[in-house]
C-alpha positions as a printed NumPy array, in Angstrom:
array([[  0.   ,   0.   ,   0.   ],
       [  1.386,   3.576,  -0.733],
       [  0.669,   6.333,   1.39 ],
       [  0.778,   9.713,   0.977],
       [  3.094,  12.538,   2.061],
       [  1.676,  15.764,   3.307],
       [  2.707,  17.492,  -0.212],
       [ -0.407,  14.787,  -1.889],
       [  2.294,  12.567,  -3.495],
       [  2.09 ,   8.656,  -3.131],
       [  5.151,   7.558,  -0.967],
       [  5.975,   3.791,  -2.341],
       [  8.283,   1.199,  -1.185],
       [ 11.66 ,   0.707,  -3.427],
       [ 13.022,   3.986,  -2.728],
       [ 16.329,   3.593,  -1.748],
       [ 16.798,   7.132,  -2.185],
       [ 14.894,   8.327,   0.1  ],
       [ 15.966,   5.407,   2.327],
       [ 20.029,   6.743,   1.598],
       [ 18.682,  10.54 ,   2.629],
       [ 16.668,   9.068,   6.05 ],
       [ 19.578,   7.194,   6.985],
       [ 22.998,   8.637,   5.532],
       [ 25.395,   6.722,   7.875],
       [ 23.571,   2.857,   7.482],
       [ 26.095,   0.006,   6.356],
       [ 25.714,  -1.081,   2.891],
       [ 24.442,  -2.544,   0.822],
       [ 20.821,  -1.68 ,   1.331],
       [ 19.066,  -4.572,   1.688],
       [ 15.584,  -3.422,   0.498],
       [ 12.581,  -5.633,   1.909],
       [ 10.31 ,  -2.366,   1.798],
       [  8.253,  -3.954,  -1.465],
       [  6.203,  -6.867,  -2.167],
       [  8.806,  -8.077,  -5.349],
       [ 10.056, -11.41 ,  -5.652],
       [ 13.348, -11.308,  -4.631],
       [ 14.782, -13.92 ,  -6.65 ],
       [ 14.364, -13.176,  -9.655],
       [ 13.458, -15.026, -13.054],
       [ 16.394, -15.985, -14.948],
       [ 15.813, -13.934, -17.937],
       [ 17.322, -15.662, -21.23 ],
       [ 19.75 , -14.167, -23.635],
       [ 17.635, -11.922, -25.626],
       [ 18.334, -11.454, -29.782],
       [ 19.672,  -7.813, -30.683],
       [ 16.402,  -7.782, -32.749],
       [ 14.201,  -7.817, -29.643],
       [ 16.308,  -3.804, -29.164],
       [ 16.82 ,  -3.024, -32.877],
       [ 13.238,  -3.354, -34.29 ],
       [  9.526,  -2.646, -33.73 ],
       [  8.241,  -5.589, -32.198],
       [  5.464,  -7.563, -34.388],
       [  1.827,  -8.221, -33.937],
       [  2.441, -11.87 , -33.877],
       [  5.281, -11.216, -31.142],
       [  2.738,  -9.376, -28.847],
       [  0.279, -11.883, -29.654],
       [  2.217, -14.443, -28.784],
       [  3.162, -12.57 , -25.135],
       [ -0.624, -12.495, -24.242],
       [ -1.262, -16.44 , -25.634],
       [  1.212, -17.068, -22.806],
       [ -0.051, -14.879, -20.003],
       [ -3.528, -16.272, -21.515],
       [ -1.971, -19.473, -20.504],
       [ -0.178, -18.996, -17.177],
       [ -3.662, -16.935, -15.772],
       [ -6.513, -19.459, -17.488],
       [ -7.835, -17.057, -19.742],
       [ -8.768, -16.949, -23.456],
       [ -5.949, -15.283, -25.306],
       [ -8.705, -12.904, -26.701],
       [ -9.507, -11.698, -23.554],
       [ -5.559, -10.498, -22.733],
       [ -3.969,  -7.113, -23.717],
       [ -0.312,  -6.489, -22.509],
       [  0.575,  -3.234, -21.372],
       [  3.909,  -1.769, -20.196],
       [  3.137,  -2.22 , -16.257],
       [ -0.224,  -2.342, -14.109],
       [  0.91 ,   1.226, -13.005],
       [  0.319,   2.115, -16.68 ],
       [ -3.372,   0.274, -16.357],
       [ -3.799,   1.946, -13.177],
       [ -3.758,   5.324, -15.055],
       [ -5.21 ,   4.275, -18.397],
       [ -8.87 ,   2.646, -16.868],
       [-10.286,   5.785, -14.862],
       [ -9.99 ,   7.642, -18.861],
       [-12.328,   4.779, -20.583],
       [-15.223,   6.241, -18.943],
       [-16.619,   9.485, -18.27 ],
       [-16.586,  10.806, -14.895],
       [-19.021,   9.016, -12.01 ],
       [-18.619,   7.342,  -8.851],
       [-16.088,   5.551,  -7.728],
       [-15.62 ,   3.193,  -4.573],
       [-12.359,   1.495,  -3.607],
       [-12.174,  -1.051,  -0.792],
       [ -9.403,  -0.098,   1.325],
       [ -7.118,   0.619,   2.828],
       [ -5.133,  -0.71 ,  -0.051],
       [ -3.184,   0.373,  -3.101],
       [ -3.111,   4.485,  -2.933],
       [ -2.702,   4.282,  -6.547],
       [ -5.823,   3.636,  -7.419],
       [ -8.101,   6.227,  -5.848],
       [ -5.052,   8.657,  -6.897],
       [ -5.912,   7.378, -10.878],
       [ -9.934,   7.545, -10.555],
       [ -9.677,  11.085,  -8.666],
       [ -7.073,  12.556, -11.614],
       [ -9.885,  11.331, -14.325],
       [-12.244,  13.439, -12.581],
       [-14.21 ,  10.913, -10.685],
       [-15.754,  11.457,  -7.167],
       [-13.666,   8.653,  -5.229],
       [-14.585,   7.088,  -1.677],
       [-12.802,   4.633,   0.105],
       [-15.15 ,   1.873,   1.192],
       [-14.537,  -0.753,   4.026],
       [-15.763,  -3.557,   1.761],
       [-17.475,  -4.394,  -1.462],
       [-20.483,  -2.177,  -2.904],
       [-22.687,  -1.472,  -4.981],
       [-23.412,   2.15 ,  -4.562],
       [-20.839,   3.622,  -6.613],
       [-20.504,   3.253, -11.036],
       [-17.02 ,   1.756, -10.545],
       [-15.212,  -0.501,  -7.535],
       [-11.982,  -1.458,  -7.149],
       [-10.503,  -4.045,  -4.788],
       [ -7.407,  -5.594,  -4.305],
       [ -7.331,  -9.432,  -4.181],
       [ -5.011, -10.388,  -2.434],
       [ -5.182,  -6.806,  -1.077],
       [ -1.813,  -5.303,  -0.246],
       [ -0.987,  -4.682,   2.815],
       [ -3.382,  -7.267,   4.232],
       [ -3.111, -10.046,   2.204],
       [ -7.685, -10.049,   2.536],
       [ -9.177, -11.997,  -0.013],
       [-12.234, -12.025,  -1.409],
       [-13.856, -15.161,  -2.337],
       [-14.479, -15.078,  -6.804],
       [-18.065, -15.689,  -6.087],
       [-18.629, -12.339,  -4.432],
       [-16.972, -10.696,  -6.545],
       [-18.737, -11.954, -10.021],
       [-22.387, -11.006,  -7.842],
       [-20.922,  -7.473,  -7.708],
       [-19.756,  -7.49 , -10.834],
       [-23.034,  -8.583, -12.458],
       [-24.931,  -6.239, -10.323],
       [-22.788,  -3.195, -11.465],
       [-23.123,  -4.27 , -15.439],
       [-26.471,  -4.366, -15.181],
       [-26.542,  -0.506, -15.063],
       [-22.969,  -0.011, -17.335],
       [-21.159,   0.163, -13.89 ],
       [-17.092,  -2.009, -13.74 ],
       [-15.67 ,  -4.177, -11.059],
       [-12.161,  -3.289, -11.413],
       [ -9.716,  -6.318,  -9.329],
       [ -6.706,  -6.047,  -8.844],
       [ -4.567,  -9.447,  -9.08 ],
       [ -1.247,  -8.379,  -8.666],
       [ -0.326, -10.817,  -5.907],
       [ -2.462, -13.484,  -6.609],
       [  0.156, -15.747,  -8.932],
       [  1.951, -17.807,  -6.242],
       [ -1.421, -17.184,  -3.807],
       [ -3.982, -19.942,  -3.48 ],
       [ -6.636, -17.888,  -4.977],
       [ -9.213, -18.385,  -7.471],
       [ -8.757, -15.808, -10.005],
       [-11.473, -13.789, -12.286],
       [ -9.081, -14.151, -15.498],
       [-10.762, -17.591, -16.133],
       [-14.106, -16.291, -16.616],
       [-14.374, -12.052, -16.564],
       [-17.611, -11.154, -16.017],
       [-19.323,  -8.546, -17.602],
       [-18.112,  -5.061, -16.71 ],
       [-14.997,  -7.295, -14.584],
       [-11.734,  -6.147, -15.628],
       [ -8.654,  -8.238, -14.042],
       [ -5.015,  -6.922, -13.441],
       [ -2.293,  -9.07 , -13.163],
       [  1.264,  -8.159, -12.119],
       [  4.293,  -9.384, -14.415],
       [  7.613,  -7.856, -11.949],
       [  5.822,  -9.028,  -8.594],
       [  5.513, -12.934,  -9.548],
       [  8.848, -12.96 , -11.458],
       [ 11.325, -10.346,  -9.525],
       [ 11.931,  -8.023, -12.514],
       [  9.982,  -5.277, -11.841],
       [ 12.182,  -3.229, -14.188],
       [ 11.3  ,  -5.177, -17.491],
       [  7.292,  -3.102, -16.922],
       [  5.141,  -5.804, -18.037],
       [  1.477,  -5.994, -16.827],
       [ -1.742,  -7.525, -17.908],
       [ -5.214,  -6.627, -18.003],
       [ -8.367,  -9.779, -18.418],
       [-11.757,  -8.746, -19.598],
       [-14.418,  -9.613, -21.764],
       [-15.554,  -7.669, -24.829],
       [-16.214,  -4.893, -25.577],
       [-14.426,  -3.757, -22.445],
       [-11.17 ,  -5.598, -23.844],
       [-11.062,  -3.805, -27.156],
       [-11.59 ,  -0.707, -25.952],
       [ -8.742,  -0.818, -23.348],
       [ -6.804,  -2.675, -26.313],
       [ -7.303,   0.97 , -28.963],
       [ -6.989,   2.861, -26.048],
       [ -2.932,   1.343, -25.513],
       [ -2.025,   1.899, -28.744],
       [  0.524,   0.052, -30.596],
       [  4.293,  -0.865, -29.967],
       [  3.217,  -0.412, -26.333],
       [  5.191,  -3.067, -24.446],
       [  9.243,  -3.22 , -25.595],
       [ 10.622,  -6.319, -27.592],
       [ 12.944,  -7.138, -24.491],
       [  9.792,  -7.259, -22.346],
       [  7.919,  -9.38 , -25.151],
       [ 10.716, -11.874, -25.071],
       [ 11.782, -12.276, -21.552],
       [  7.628, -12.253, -20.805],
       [  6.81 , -15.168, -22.939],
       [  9.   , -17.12 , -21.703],
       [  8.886, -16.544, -18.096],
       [  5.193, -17.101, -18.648],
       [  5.131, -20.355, -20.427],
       [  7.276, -21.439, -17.453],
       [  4.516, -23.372, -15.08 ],
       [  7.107, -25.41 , -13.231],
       [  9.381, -21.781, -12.043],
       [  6.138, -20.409, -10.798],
       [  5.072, -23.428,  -9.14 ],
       [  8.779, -23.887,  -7.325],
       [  8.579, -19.979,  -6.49 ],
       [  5.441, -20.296,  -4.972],
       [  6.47 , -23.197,  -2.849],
       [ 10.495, -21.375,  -1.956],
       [  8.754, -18.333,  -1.13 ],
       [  5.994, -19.775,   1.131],
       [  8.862, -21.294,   3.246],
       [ 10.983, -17.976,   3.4  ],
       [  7.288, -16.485,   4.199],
       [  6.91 , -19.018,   7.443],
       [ 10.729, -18.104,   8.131],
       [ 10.106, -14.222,   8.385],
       [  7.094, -15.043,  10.631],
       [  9.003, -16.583,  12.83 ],
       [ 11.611, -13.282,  13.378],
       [  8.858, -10.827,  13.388],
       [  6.928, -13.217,  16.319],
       [ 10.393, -13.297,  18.138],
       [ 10.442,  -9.407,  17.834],
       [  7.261,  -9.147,  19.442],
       [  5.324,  -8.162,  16.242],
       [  1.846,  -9.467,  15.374],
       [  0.934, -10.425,  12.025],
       [ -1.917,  -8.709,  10.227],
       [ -1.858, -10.098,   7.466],
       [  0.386, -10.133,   3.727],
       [  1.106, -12.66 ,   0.891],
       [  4.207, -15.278,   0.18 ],
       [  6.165, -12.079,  -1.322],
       [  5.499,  -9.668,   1.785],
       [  4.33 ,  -9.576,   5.454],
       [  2.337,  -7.069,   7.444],
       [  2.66 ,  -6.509,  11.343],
       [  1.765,  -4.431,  13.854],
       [  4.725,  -3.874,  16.432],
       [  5.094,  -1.82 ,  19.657],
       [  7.389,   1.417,  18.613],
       [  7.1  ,   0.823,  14.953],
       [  8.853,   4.305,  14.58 ],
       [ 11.262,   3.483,  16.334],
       [ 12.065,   0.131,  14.608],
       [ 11.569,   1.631,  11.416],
       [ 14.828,   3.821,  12.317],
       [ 16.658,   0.83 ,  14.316],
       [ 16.254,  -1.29 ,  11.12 ],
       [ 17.18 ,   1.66 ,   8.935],
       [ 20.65 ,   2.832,  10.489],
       [ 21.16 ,  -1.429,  10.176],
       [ 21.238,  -0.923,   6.5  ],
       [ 17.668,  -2.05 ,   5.788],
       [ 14.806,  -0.164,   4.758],
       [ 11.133,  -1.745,   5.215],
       [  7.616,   0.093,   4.955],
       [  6.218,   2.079,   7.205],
       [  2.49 ,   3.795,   6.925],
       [  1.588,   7.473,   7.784],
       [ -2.156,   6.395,   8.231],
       [ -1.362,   3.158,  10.234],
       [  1.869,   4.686,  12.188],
       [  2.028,   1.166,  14.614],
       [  2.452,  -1.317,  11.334],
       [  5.461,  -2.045,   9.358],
       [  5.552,  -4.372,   6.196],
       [  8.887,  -6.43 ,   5.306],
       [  9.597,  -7.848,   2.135],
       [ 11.762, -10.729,   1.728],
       [ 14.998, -10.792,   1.825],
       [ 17.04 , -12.086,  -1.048],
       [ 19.931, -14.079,  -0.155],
       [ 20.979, -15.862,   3.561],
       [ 23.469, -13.06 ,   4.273],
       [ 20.422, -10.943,   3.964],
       [ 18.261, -12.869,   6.748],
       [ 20.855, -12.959,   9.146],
       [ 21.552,  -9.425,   8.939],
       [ 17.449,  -9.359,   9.373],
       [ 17.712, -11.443,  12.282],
       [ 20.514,  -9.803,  14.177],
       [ 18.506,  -6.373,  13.625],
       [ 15.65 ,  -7.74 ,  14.97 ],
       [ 17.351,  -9.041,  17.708],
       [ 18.941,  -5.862,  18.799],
       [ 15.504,  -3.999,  18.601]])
């Protein structure tokens, strides 16, 4: 979840900058568990100087979204490929013309941010609705890991069509989650986002995915434009994708490291709220002053202005990185 500052911006995890100006005199290197990223990453494969030197082809994008199509259950028809969620995020709220909009939070800060730019009246709801033209939710929701069960979801989705309103969800943890996805079956006026970077650790290729049904899918589809998504992120995307084995070892390694941070956090007197494999959220006696503890240690995690006793930690990446976690921890 981003938060934001008193100037209106969205504060989001990953800034080591601002982690470098909080904390000038920390021990490097950073070790960064302040976002919800895989931290090991795919193994990207040698890519062809075409994939830099040329447009990339219809068929090449098509082929990207067979293979997301493939990896998320969904008909390839009902895929479009766009250079991040982020860039979905901002894109959606300028499909429609301005109305209400309800997002069940607290949860991404992005998205009410998007809706609210567009024009749209925004409210933050505690759970889903019908009273608004548009809701979004988060599912898995970051940074509570909630989920809400596909068959509520499809009710308010059908509900909200019925009078040319969306259901806008948000999937961008749910890859290497136990949970049963819209992408298999969008229902009308559903539009699903799934996260590329998140699932595969290479959040700097921008890769995301939206899942709907037509007409909703051809109209986000002209609205993208062409040559959208670059030919390195076409190539390393299908073939990350395609790779069900990876994401099923990932899933499994990363629920283990999950049950591993669990176990520090408990130890450090923190209880947990909630979070995915990829991240955990707890709320912690002196969370400020942890925050700072863990900070001058060289490791930056999340902290929330609007929840000031909760932290979030990422994974770390490597062993040195968890016993430099641990030792932290222990001090605090």
């Amino acid at each position: 979840m981003a938060s934001e500052t008193e100037e209106g911006s969205i504060r989001h995890g990953g800034d080591l900058g601002e982690a470098c100006r909080l904390f000038p005199q920390a021990p490097g290197p950073w070790i960064d568990l302040s976002t919800g990223i895989n931290p090991i990453p795919y193994p990207w494969p040698a890519l062809e100087a075409s994939a830099f030197t040329r447009l990339p082809a219809p068929a090449d994008l098509a082929a990207l979204e067979a293979a997301a199509a493939g990896a998320y259950g969904a008909k390839p028809d009902h895929v479009v490929a766009a250079p991040g969620t982020q860039a979905l995020i901002d894109l959606i709220p300028r499909l429609r013309p301005p109305g209400r909009v309800a997002v069940v939070g607290p949860t991404y800060a992005e998205h009410a941010a998007s809706w609210a730019r567009a024009g749209h009246a925004v409210a933050a709801v505690p759970d889903l609705t019908t009273a608004a033209d548009v809701v979004v939710v988060v599912n898995p929701n970051n940074p509570d890991g909630r989920v809400v069960p596909a068959r509520d979801l499809a009710a308010v989705a059908a509900r909200l069509a019925a009078r040319g309103g969306w259901l806008v969800v948000d999937e961008a943890f749910a890859d290497l989650e136990p949970v049963e996805s819209l992408c298999g079956a969008p229902p009308p006026g559903g539009l699903v986002l799934r996260s590329f970077g998140k699932t595969y650790g290479l959040a700097g290729v921008r890769l995301g995915f939206a899942v709907a049904g037509e007409p909703l899918i051809g109209r986000l589809r002209r609205a993208i434009g062409p040559w959208a998504v670059s030919g390195p992120a076409i190539a390393i995307g299908r073939c990350a994708l395609a790779d069900a084995v990876w994401r099923r070892e990932a899933a499994a390694r990363r629920g283990r490291d999950a049950a591993r941070l669990d176990g520090l956090l408990d130890a450090a007197g923190g209880r947990i709220v909630g979070g995915t494999v990829l991240f955990r959220t707890v709320d912690i006696r002196d969370a400020s002053g942890l925050f700072a503890r863990l900070g001058r240690a060289g490791i930056f995690v999340r902290r929330f202005e609007a929840a000031p006793g909760r932290l979030r930690f990422g994974l770390p990446p490597d062993e040195a990185a968890w016993t430099r976690l641990a030792a932290a921890l222990r001090g605090a």
